[in-house]
N, C-alpha and C positions, 0 to 999 in steps of 0.2 A: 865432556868432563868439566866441572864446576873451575871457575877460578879459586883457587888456595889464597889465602889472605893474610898474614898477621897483622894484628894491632899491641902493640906494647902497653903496658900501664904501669907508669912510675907515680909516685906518690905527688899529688900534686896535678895529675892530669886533670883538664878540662872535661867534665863528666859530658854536657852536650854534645860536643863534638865527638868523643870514643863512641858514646852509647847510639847516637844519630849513626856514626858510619857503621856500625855493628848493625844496627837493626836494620835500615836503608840495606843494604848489600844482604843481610840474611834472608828478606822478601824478597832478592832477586835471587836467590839460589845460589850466591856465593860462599862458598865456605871459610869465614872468618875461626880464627881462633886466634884470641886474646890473651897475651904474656906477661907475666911479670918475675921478677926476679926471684919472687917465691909462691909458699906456699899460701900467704898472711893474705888479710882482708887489708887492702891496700885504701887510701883515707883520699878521695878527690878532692878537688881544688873549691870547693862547696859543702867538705866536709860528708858525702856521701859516702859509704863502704862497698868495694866490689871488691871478686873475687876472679882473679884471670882464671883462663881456660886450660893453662900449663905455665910452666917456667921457662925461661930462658933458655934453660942448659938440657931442657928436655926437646926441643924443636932444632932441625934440620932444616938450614937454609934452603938449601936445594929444591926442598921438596914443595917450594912455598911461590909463588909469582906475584907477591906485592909486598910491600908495607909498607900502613898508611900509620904516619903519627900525631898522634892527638896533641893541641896544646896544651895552655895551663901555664904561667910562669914558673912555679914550682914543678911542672910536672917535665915541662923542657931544658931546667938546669937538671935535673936528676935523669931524665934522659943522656944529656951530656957526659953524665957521670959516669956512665955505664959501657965498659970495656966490650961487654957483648953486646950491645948494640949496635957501637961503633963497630964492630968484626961484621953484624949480621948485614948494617948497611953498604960496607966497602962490599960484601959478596955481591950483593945484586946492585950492584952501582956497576962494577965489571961484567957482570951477566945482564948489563940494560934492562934489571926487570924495573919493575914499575916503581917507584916510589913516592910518596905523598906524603905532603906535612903540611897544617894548617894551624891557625894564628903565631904563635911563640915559635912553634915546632921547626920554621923551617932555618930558624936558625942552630939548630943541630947538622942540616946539611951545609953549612955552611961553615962551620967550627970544625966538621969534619972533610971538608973540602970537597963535599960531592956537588958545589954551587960555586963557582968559583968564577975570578975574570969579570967578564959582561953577560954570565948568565943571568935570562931574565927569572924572579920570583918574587910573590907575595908573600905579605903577611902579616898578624897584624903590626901598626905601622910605628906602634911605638917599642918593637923589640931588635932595632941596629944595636942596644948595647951588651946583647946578650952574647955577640961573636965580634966585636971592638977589631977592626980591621980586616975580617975576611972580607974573601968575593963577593960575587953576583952584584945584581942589577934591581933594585929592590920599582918595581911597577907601579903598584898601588892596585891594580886590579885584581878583581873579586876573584878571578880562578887565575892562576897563570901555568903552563906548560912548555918545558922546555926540553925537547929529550924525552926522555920515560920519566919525567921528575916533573911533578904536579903538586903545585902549591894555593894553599887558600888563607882567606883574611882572619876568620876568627869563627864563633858561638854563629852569629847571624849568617854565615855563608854555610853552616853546616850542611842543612837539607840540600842545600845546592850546586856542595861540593861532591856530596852524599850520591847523587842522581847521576853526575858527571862522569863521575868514578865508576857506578853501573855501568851505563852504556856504552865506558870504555870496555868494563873485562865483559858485559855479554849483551851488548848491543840495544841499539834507540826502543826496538817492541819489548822487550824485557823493563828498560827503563822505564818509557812510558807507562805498560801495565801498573808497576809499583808506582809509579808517581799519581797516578790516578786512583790508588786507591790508598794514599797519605791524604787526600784531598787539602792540596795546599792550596794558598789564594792563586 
C-alpha cells in the first residue's frame, strides 16, 4: 500500500518546493494530494496559479501518513493562520506520523509547538522572526530529523529533501530508481 501524503497550499507558497515534493514522491508511487482551503486558483509566491487536489474540510487526518509543508514567506504566515492546519498538525504530531517542513515552513511547527525545547531543525536561516520566542534548536543543516519531524533549508535543498523523503516512506531502490531518472548532477 502507497504512502498517503498531503501537502497544503496557502497563498504565497514556494511553488519549487510544493511542486518538486509533489512530483519527486508521485514518480515514487506515493500518493500525494495537495490541499488548500478552497476551491480558488491559489497565487504562489512567483505569482504562478495552482489548483490543490481538495480542501481542507474535505480530507481526513487519519487517513493520511505525512505532511509535508512547502515554504514561501507569505505562504508560511498564511499557513500559520490556519486553524485547520494547526488541528491537522497537532493530529499527527500525537499519532508520530511524519511531518516535514522546509525553508519558512518550519516555523509553523514551531509557533505551534510541535518543535519545541532543544529540538533540533532547519530552515531557511533567515525566518527566527517568524515564531519570536518559540523552541527548537535551529542547526543550519541541509536536512535535519528529529522524531518523525523532518525539516529542510529552502528552493536549493528541494530535490534533495524530495529524495530523503522517498526512501523514507518507500525505501533507498525506489529512491534511487527515481533519482536516476531526474538525472541530477
Amino acid at each position: 500500500m502507497a504512502t498517503k501524503v498531503l501537502i497544503p497550499l496557502c497563498p504565497g507558497f514556494e511553488e519549487m518546493e510544493a511542486i518538486i515534493l509533489i512530483d519527486v514522491l508521485r514518480r515514487g508511487n506515493v500518493e500525494v494530494v495537495s490541499i488548500g482551503k478552497s476551491k480558488e486558483p491559489i497565487i504562489a509566491s512567483r505569482h504562478t496559479i495552482h489548483l490543490a487536489d481538495k480542501t481542507f474540510s474535505e480530507i481526513q487526518a487519519k487517513e493520511y501518513d505525512a505532511i509535508l509543508l512547502p515554504g514561501g514567506l507569505n505562504g508560511t504566515k498564511n499557513l500559520m493562520a490556519e486553524p485547520e492546519i494547526q488541528s491537522i498538525l497537532d493530529s499527527f504530531h500525537s499519532f508520530k506520523k511524519t511531518i516535514a517542513a522546509i525553508c519558512a515552513a518550519p516555523a509553523v511547527l514551531r509557533k505551534f509547538n510541535l518543535l519545541s525545547g532543544d529540538d533540533p531543525y532547519t530552515s531557511f536561516p533567515s525566518t527566527e522572526d517568524l515564531a519570536p520566542g518559540a523552541g527548537g534548536k535551529f542547526t543550519g543543516k541541509r536536512i535535519e530529523s528529529h522524531n518523525h519531524i523532518h525539516t529542510s533549508v529552502g528552493p536549493g535543498s528541494a530535490f534533495e529533501f524530495a529524495l530523503y523523503l522517498l526512501e523514507l516512506f518507500e525505501g533507498k531502490e525506489v529512491m534511487e530508481r527515481v533519482k536516476q531518472g531526474l538525472l541530477l548532477p
